[in-house]
C-alpha positions as CSV (number, residue, x, y, z in Angstrom):
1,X,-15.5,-3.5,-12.6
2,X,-14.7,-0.4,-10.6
3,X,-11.5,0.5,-10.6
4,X,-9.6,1.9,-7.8
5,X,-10.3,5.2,-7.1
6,X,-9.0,5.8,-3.6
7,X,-8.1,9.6,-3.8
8,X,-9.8,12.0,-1.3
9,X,-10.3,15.5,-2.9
10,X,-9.0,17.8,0.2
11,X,-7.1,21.3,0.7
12,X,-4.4,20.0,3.3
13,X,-0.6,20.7,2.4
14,X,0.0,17.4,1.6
15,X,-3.0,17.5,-1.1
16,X,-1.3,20.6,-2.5
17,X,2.5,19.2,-2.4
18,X,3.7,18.5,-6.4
19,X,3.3,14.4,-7.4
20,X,6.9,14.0,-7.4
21,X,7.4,15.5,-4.5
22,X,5.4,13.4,-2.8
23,X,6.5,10.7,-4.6
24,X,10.5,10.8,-4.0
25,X,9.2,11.5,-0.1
26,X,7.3,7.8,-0.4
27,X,10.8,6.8,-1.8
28,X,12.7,8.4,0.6
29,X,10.7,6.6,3.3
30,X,11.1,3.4,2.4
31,X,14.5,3.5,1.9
32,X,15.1,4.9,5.7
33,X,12.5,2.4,7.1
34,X,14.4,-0.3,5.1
35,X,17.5,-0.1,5.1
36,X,18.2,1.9,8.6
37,X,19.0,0.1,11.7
38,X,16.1,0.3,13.6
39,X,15.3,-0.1,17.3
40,X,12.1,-0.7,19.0
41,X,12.3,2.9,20.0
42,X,13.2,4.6,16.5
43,X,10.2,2.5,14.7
44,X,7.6,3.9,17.3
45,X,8.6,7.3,16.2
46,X,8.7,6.3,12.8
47,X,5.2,5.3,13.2
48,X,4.4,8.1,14.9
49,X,5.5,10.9,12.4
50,X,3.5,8.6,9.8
51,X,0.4,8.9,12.1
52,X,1.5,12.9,12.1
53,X,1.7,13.1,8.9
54,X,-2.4,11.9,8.5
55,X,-3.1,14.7,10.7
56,X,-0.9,16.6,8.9
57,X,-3.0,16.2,5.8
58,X,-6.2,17.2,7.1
59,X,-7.9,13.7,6.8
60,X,-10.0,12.3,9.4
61,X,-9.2,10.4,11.9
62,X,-11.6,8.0,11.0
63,X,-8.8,7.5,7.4
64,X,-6.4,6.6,8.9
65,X,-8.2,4.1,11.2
66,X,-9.7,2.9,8.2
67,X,-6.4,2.1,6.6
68,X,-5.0,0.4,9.6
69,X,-8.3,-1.9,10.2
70,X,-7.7,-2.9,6.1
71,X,-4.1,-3.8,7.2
72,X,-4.7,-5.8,10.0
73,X,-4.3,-9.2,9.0
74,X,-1.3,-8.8,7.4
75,X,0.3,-7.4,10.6
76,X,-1.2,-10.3,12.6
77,X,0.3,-12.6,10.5
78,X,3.8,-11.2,10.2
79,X,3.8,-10.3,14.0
80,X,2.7,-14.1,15.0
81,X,5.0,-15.1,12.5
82,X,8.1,-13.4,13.9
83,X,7.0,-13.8,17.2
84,X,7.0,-17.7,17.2
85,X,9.8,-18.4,14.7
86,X,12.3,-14.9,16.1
87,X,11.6,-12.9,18.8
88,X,8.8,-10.2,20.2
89,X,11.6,-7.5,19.7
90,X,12.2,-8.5,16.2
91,X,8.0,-8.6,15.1
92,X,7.6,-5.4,16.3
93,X,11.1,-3.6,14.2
94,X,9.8,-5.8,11.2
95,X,6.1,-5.1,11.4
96,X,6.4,-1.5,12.5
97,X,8.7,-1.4,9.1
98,X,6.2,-3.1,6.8
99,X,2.8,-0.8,8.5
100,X,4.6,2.2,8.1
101,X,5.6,1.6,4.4
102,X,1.9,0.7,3.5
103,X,0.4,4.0,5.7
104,X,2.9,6.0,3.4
105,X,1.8,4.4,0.1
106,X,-1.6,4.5,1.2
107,X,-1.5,8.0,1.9
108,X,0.2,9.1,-1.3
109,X,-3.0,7.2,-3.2
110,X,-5.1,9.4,-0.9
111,X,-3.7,12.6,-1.4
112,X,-2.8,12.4,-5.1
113,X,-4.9,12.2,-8.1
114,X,-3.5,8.9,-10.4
115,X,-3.6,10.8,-13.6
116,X,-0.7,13.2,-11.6
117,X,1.0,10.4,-10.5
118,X,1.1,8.4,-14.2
119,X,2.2,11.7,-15.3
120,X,4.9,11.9,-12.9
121,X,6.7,8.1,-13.3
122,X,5.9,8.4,-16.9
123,X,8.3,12.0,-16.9
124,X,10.7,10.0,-14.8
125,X,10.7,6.5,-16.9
126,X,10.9,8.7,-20.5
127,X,14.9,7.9,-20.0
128,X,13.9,4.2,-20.8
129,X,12.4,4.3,-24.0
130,X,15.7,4.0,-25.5
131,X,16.6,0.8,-24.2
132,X,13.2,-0.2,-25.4
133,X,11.3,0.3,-22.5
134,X,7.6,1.0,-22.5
135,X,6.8,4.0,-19.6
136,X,3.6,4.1,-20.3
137,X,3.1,0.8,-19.1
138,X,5.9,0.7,-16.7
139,X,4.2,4.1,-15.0
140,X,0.8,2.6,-15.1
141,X,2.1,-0.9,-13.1
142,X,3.9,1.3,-10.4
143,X,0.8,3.1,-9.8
144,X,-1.4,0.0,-9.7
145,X,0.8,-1.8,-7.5
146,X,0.7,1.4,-5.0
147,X,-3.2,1.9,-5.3
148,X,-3.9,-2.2,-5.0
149,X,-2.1,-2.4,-1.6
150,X,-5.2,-1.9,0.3
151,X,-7.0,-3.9,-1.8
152,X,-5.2,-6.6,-1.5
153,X,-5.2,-5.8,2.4
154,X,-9.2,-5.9,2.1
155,X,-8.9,-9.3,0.4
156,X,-7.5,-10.7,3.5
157,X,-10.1,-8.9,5.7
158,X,-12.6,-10.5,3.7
159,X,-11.2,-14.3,4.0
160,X,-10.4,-14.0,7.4
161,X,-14.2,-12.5,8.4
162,X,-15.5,-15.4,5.7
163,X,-13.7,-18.0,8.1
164,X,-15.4,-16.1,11.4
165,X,-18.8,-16.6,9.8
166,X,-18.3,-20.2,8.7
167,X,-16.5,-21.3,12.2
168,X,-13.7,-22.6,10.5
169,X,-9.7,-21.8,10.9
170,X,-8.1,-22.8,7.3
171,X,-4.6,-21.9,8.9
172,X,-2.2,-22.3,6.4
173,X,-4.7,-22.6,3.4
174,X,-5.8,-19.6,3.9
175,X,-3.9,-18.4,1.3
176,X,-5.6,-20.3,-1.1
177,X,-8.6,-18.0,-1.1
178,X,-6.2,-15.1,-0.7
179,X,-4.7,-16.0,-4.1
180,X,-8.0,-16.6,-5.8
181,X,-9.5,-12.9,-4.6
182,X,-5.9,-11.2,-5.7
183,X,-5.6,-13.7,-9.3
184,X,-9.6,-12.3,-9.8
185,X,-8.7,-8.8,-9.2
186,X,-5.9,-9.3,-11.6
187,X,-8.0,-10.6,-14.2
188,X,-10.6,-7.5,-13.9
189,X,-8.0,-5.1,-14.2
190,X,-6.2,-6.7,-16.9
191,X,-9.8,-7.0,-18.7
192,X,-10.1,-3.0,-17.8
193,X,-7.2,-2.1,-19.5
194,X,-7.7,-4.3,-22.3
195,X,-11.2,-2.4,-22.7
196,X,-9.4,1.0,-22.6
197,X,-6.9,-0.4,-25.3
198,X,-3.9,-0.6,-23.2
199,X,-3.7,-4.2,-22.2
């Protein structure tokens, strides 16, 4: 199995910014795009400083294009969703929130090497070893979970071009596939880190 490797060696400031630092900005992020009362207006900036910030890297145009074609079933989805059951006002506030979170994660996978971001959440979740917390583990899920979001986003490419090629609209049970692919993955990484001693 090959496991996630989705960093991109480069010499842009963001590549050269500390872990944490880049990680408490991720943080940050979220928590503004969350929790902030946004207006169509305010998420197309958002969105557009998140574009700025690819550019700000010094990766290719062709990245971040990349990342955005792996996301776009999940903001088809969501946006039909809220479109047909809320409003077109409310898809775009709640999508814009949801793209620009995963462009940030994605772009913190890209610009930072794991092993300095396990180092980093371990450092942070050391506190928690006295209430019997494990960081080692606890560091290693948080950077899984922030690496697999564009695999999981390429699962649902895959399904969704599957269905294309067969002529067939599962709708609903599309998820069913979905789950499979994600359970899989699981499974492989689970076997990985078993192999490594640390499952």
């Amino acid at each position: 199995m090959r496991v996630i490797a989705l960093y991109r060696p480069g010499t842009g400031i963001l590549h050269r910014l500390p872990a944490g630092v880049k990680l408490a900005a991720l943080a940050l992020g979220a928590l503004l795009l969350s929790l902030y009362p946004h207006d169509p207006v305010s998420i197309a900036v958002s969105l557009l400083i998140v574009v700025g910030l690819y550019g700000v890297s010094g990766m290719p145009l062709r990245v971040l294009l990349v990342e955005m074609w792996r996301l776009r079933w999940i903001v088809l989805v969501l946006t039909a969703a809220l479109v047909i059951f809320v409003s077109p006002v409310a898809a775009w506030i709640s999508t814009g929130r949801v793209l620009a979170v995963l462009l940030l994660a994605s772009l913190l996978t890209l610009t930072t090497r794991m092993a300095d971001l396990l180092e980093v959440l371990h450092r942070l979740l050391r506190p928690l070893r006295r209430v019997g917390a494990d960081p080692e583990a606890m560091a290693l899920t948080i950077s899984l979970t922030l690496a697999t979001i564009p695999v999981i986003a390429g699962f649902a490419a895959r399904v969704r071009e599957a269905e294309q090629a067969r002529d067939v609209r599962l709708g609903v049970r599309t998820v069913v596939p979905l789950l499979v692919l994600a359970l899989t993955h699981a499974d492989e990484v689970g076997d990985a880190l078993a192999a490594r001693g640390m499952g």
